[in-house]
N, C-alpha and C positions, 0 to 999 in steps of 0.2 A: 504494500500500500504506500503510496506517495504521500507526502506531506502537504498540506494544506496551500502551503505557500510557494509550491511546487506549480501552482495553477495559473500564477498570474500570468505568467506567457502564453499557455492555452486560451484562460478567458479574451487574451488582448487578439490571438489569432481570431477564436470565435466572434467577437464585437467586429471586424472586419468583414468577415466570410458573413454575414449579419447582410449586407450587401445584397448578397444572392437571393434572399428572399424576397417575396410577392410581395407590395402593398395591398393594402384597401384601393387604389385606382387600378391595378392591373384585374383585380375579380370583378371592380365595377365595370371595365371595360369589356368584359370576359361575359360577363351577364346581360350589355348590351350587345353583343356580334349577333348580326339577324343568322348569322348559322353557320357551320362549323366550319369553313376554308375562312372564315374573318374571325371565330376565334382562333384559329392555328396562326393567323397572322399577328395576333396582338402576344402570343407565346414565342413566336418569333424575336420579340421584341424586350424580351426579359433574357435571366441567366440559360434559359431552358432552350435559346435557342439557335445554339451549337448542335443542339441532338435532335432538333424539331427537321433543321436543313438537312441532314444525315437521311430522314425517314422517305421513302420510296413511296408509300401510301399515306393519303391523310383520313383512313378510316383507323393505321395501324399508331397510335399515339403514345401506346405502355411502353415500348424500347425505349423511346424518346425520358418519360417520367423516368423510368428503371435507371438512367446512362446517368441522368445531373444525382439521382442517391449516390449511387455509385462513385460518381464522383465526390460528393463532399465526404462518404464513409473514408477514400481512401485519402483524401488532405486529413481529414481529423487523426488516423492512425497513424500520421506523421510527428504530431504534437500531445498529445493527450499520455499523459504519464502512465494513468493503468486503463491497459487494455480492454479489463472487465468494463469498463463503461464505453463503449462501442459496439464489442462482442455483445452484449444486453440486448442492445436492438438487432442485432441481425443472425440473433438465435428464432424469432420466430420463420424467420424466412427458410432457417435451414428445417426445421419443421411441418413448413409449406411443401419443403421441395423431397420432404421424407414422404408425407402424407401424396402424394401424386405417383412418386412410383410405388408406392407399393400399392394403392389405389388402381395404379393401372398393371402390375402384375395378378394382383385377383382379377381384375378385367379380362384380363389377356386369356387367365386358365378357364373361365367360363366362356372364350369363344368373343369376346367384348375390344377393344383397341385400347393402347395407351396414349398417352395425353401428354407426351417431353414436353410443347411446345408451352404448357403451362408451369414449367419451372424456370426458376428466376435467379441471377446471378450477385443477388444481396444478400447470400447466405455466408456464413463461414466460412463454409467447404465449399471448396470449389465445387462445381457443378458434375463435372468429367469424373472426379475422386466420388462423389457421392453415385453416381449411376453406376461406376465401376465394383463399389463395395455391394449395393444393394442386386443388380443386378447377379454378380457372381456369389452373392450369398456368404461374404467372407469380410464379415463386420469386425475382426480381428482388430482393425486399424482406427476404425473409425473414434474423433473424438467426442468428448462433453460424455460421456456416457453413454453414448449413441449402440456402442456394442453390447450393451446389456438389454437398452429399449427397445431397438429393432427387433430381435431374435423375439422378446415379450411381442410385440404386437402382429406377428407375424405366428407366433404359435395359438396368440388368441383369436387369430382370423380362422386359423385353420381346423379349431376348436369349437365355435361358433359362426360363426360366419357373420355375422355384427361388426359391422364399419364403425358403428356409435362406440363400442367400446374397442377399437385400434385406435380411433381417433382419442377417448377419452385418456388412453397410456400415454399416447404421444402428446398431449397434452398437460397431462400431471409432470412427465418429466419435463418439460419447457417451463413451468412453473417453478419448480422446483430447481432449477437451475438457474432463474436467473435470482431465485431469490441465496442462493448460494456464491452467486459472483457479488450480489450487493452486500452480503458478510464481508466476503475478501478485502474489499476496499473501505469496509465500515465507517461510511459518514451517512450523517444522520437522514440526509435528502434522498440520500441514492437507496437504503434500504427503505425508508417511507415511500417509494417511487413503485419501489418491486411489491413493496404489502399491499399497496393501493393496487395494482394492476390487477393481482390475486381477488380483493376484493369486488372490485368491477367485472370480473370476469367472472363468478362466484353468483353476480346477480342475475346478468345476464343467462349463464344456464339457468340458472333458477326458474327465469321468466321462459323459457325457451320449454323446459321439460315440463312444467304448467302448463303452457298451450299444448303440451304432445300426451298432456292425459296419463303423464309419471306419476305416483304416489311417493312417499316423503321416501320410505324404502330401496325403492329405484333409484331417487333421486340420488342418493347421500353418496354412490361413488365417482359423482361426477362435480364433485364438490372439489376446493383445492386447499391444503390447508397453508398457515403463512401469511395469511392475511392481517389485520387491523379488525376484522369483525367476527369471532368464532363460529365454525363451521357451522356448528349446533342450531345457533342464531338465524342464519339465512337459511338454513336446507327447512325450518317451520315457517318458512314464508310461502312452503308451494301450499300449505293448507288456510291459510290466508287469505281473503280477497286484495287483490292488487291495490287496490284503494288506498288501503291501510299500511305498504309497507313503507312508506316510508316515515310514519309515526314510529313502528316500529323494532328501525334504525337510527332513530334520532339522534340517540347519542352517540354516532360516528361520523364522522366525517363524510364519506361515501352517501348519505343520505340525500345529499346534493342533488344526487344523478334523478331522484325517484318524485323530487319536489313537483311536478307537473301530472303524476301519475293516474291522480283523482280528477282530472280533465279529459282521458281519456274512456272508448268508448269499451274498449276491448283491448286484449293483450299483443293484437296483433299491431294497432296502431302503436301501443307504449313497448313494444318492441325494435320497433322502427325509431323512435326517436329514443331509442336509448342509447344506441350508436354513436349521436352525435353529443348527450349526455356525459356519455363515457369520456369519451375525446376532450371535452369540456374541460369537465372534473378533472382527469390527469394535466393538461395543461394548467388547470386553477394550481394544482402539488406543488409545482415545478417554478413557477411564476415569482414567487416570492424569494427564488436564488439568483435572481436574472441580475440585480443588480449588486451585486457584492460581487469583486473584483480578484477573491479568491478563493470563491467556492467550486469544487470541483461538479455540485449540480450541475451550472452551468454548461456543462459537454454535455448534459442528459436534456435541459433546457430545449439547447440549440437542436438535437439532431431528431427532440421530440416536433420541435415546430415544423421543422423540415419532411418529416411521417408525415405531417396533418395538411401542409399545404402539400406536397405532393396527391394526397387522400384530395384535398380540395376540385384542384386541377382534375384529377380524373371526374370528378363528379362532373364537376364542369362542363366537360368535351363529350362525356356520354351523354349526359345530360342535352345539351344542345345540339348533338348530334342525331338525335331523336327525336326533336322537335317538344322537348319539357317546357310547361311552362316555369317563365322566369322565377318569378314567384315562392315555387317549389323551391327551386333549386337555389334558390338566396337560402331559405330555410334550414337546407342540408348545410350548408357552409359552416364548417368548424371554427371557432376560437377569431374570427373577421370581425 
């Protein structure tokens, strides 16, 4: 673990690379393009558009988003003292790119196609190294614990045939790991960052196995533990009306997310805007290290805004590419 004061030249590179982000005029601009070759024109026109001129099709926009992460992932890992705070965020993607092959290896043994074209090159591992381990079944190498959790969700496919619970392993280890990298560097921001994610994510299924007709039972191993709010707590929220949970959870923080809850009509609308809730909330965590000049949050700060305007932008271009209206899609807009 670095020392605190170790950060002041990271924060000062980050206050710079600060630069690279979207304002409030480039989404309003973004929000007026009567359709989608004059928003790709005003993206042109920001850091994004180095990777926008690269792209062969203006239906194909994700390389373009994927190339500018990409890019700030690897300047940050030039200056950022511990690693664990970078690796944090581009653990779920290795995760993304777990869940797809092996998603499309059971595909594949029922007769079904695999799906490469939706893995993504923001993960840890390299992309080549991860298709090579999974495909030849020789996870011997692979790191974060990944040769313990592979062979797990891989023998529980083959046991049950239940995606929900491969995805639920591959999940509990991504929780659990990153709440392990925010020990390693133990400052105060960066493990509140990783409990809160666990929390948020904890509701979210909650709300999610409620609408699928789970009882408490069911629910409980799809719970994550590590959070700010005990398991115990949230897993009696599926026998609850929605209404109510965010009374609750009053006395945590996370309760944030659920404050509009009694507005809605049904689960399926308060699960839609729980998404951008969520997103909300973790940027609210993070917000309050933006301005001190040697807190090592600040790497989590920075490359958390950069998730969400990248998240922005895609909404964006589908969004208007499909002829949404504006309105909506102002709505969706994260943390703007």
């Amino acid at each position: 673990m670095a020392d605190p004061a170790d950060y002041g030249y990271a924060v000062s590179r980050l206050r710079a690379m600060e630069n690279r982000l979207l304002d409030q005029g480039v989404f309003q601009r973004l929000l007026d393009s009567e359709d989608l070759p004059s928003a790709l024109k005003v993206m042109s026109e920001t850091a994004y558009g180095k990777w926008f001129l690269e792209q062969q099709s203006e239906e194909k926009f994700e390389p373009a988003i994927e190339s500018e992460l990409q890019y700030v992932y690897a300047e940050t890992e030039q200056f950022v003292p511990d690693p664990c705070l970078y690796r944090t965020f581009r653990l779920p993607y290795d995760i993304h790119n777990i869940k797809v092959l092996l998603k499309g290896i059971f595909k594949q043994k029922q007769g079904g196609q695999r799906r490469l074209d939706l893995l993504t090159g923001l993960g840890n591992i390299p992309v080549d190294d991860l298709v090579m381990a999974i495909e030849s079944e020789d996870y011997r190498l692979m790191p974060f614990g990944f040769h313990r959790t592979v062979p797990e969700a891989v023998s529980t496919w083959e046991q049950t045939h239940d995606i929900l619970q491969v995805e639920r392993i591959l999940d509990q280890a991504l929780f659990a790991l990153q709440l392990k990298m925010a020990d390693e560097v133990a400052f105060e921001g960066v493990k509140l960052f990783a409990r809160s994610r666990v929390d948020t994510e904890n509701i979210r299924n909650i709300a999610r196995l409620k609408r699928m007709g789970f009882d408490l039972p069911q629910a409980a191993p799809f719970l994550h533990n590590g959070g700010t709010v005990p398991v115990e707590k949230i897993q009696s929220l599926i026998n609850e009306p929605f209404e109510g949970w965010e009374r609750i959870l009053s006395f945590a923080d996370v309760s944030r997310i659920l404050s509009g809850a009694q507005d809605h009509a049904d689960l399926d609308s308060l699960i839609v805007d729980l998404e951008k809730s969520i997103d909300d909330f973790l940027s609210w965590v993070l917000a309050k290290y933006k301005y001190s000049p040697f807190a090592p949050e600040n790497v989590l700060h920075f490359l958390w805004m950069k998730e969400i305007e990248a998240k922005n932008v895609r909404v964006l271009l589908i969004g208007i590419g499909n002829g949404a209206d504006r309105t909506v899609l102002r709505r969706l807009l994260r943390n703007v």
